[in-house]
C-alpha positions as CSV (number, residue, x, y, z in Angstrom):
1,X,15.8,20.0,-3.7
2,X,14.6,16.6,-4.9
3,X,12.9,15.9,-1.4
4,X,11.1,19.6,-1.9
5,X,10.1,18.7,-5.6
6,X,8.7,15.3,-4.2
7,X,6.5,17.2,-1.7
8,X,5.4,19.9,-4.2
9,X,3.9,17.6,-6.9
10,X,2.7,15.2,-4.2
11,X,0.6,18.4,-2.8
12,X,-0.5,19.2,-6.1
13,X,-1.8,15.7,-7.3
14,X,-3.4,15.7,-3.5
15,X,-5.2,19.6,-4.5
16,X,-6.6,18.4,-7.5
17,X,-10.2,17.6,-7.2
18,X,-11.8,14.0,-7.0
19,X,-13.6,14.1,-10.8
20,X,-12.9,11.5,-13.3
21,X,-10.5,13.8,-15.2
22,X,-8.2,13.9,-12.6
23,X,-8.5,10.1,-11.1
24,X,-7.6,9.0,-14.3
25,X,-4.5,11.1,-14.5
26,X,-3.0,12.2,-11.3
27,X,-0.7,8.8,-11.5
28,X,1.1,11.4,-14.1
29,X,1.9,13.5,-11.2
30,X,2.4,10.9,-8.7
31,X,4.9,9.0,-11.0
32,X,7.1,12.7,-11.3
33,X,7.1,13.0,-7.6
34,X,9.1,9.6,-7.7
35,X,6.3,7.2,-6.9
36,X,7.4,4.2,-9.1
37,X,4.0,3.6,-11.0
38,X,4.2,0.8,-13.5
39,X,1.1,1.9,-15.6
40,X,-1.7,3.3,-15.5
41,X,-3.4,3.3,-11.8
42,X,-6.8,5.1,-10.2
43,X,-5.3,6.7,-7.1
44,X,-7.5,9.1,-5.0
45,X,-6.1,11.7,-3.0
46,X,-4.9,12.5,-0.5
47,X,-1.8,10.0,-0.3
48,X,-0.4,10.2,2.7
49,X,3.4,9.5,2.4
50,X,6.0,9.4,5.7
51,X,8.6,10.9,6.1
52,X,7.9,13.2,2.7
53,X,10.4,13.0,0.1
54,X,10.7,9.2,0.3
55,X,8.2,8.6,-2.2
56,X,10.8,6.5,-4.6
57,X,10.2,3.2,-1.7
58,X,6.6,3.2,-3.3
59,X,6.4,0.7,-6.4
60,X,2.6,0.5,-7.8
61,X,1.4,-1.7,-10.6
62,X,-0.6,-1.4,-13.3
63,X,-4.5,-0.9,-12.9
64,X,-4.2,-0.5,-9.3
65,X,-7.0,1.3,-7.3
66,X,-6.2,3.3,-3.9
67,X,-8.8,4.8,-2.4
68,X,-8.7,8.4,-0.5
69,X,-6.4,8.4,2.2
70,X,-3.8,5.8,2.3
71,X,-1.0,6.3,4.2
72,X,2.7,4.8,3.0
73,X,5.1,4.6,5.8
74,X,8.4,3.8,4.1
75,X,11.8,5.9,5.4
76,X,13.7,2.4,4.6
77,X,12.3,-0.4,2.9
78,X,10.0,-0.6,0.3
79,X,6.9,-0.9,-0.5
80,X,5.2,-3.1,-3.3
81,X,1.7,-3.3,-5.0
82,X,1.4,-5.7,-7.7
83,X,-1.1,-5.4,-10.2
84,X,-4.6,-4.8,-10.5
85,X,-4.7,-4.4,-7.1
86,X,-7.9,-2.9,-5.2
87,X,-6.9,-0.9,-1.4
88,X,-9.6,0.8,0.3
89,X,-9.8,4.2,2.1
90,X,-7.6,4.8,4.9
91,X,-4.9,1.9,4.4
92,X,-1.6,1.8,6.4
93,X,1.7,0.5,5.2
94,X,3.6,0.7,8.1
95,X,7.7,-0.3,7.4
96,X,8.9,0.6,10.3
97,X,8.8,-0.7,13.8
98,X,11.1,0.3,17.0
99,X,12.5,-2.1,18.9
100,X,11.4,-3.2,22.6
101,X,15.2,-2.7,23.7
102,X,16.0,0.2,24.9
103,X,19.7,2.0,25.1
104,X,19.7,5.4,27.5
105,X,21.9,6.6,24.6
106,X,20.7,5.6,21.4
107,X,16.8,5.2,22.4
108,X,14.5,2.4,20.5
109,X,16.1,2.3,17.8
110,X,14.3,0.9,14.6
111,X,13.5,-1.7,11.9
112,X,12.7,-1.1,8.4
113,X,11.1,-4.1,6.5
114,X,9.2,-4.1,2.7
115,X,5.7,-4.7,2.4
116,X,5.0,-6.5,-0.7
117,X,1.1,-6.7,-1.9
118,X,1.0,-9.5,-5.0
119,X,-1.3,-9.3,-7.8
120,X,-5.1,-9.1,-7.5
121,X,-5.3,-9.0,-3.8
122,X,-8.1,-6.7,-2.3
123,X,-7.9,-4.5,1.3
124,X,-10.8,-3.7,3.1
125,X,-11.3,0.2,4.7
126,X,-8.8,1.1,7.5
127,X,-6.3,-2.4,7.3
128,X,-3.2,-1.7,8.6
129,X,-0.2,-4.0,7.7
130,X,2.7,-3.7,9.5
131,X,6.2,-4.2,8.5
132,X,8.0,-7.4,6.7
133,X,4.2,-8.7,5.4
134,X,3.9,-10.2,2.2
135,X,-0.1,-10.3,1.0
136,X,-0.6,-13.0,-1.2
137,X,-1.8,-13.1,-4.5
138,X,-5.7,-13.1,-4.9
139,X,-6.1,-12.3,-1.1
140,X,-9.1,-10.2,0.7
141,X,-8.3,-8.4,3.8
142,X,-11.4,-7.6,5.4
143,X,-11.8,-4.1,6.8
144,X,-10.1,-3.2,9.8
145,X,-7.8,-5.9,10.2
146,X,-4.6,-5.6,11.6
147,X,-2.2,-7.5,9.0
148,X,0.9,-8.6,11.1
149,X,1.7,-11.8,9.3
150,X,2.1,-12.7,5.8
151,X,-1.4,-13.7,4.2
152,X,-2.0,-16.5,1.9
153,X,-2.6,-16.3,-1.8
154,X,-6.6,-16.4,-2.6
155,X,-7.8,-16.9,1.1
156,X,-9.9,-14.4,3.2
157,X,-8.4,-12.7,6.3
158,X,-10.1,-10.7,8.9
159,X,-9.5,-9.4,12.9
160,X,-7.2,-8.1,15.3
161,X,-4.2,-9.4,14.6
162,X,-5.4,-10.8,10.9
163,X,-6.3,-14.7,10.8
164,X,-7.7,-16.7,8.1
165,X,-10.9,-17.0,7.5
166,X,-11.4,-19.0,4.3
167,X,-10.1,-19.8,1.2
168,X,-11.4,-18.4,-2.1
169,X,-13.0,-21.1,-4.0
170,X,-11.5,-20.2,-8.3
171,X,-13.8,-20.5,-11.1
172,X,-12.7,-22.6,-13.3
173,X,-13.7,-21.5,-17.1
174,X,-14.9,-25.1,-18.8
175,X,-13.5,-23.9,-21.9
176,X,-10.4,-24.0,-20.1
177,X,-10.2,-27.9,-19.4
């Protein structure tokens, strides 16, 4: 019943039109399908989350942006996003891998590993990060890229599988020093 109510309120909050009113509310609904949402977020639908009913591995923080179409693969392990947080359209968590082994019996066979997105970090359109990745905080994926490694805190990545590009220069606030 609980994996039924999960895919009911997640189909509503993905119904709902895209107009202000609802961006800035359908968290509501996202939160009571199980979707641990620490306060208030902009999420656009649809979410996209695999296999349905495991919605309670998604932890989102506060004044976090997810574009249109995400996709959160988590039947095992978690998945994290910090705080004001900014994921384009078409994003991939993927938490789950299958193993190159392969038993007649048992198949594959797979691996669940969290995804963890710190604080501040910014994805590009169509990333997808695979399983056991931690983005660092203050990081920019650029569009596209394949995130198979974890990503260092304030540096750009970009490409097939993701590689740095550059670090992000801080501004420093002279009232500050």
């Amino acid at each position: 019943m609980k994996t039924f109510f999960s895919i009911l309120v997640i189909g509503i909050a993905n119904f709902l039109p895209r107009v202000n009113f609802f961006n800035h509310r359908r968290y509501v609904l996202l939160r009571l399908a199980g979707i641990n949402i620490k306060g208030k977020s902009m999420i656009l639908p649809p979410i996209i989350v695999a296999p349905s009913g495991r919605s309670n591995n998604i932890f989102i923080g506060k004044n976090t942006f997810i574009n249109m179409t995400c996709r959160f693969a988590c039947p095992g392990a978690k998945i994290i996003i910090g705080d004001d947080v900014a994921i384009g359209p078409n994003v991939s968590f993927e938490t789950v891998n299958h193993g190159l082994l392969h038993d007649k019996v048992k198949g594959r066979g797979t691996i669940n590993k969290p995804i963890t997105v710190e604080n501040k970090a910014w994805i590009g359109a169509g990333v997808i990060i695979l399983q056991g990745v931690t983005i660092g905080e203050g990081a920019v994926i650029c569009a596209g890229a394949v995130v198979t490694k974890d990503i260092d805190a304030y540096c750009v990545y970009g490409g097939v599988p993701a590689k740095k590009i550059k670090e992000i220069e801080l501004e420093t606030n002279e009232k500050d020093i």
